[in-house]
N, C-alpha and C positions, 0 to 999 in steps of 0.2 A: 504494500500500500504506500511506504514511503517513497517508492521508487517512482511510482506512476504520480505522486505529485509531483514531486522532482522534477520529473519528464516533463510534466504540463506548464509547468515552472519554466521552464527551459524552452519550450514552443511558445509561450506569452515573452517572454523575451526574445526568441526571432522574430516574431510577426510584428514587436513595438519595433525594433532594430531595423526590421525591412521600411516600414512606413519614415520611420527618417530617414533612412540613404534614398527614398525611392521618392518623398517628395517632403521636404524638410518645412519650406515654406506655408502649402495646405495644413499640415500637421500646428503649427505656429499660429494658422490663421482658425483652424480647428480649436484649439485651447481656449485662442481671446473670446470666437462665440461662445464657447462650453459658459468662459465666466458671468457672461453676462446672461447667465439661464436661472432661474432664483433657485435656492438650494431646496427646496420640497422638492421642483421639477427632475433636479439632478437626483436627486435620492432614490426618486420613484423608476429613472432612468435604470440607475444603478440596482433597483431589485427585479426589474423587468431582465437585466442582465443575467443577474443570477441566476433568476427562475428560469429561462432559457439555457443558461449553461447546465444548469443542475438535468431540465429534463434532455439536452443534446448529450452529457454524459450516459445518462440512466439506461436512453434508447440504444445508444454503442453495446453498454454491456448486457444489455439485455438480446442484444442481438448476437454475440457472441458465446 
């Protein structure tokens, strides 16, 4: 179980690492909208996340 976080760990920082080499500036201009989103909206963003990764894990291992 540690290891598959790890790994996951490890793919969240290539795919943050591709988005800056591949376009630095979007990413820069992506931040300054993000700040100006009032912090409920970001929160709500951020558990809509989860809840999508939680159930995109769940379907992998279920399917496996």
């Amino acid at each position: 179980m540690i290891a598959e976080i790890v790994v996951a760990l490890g793919l969240v920082a290539v795919l943050e690492g591709l988005f800056l080499i591949l376009a630095p500036r979007r990413w820069e201009n992506l931040l300054r909208q993000l700040a100006e989103i009032p912090y409920d909206q970001r929160r709500f963003v951020g558990l809509v996340a989860i809840a999508f990764g939680v159930a995109l894990v769940w379907f992998s291992r279920s399917m496996l």
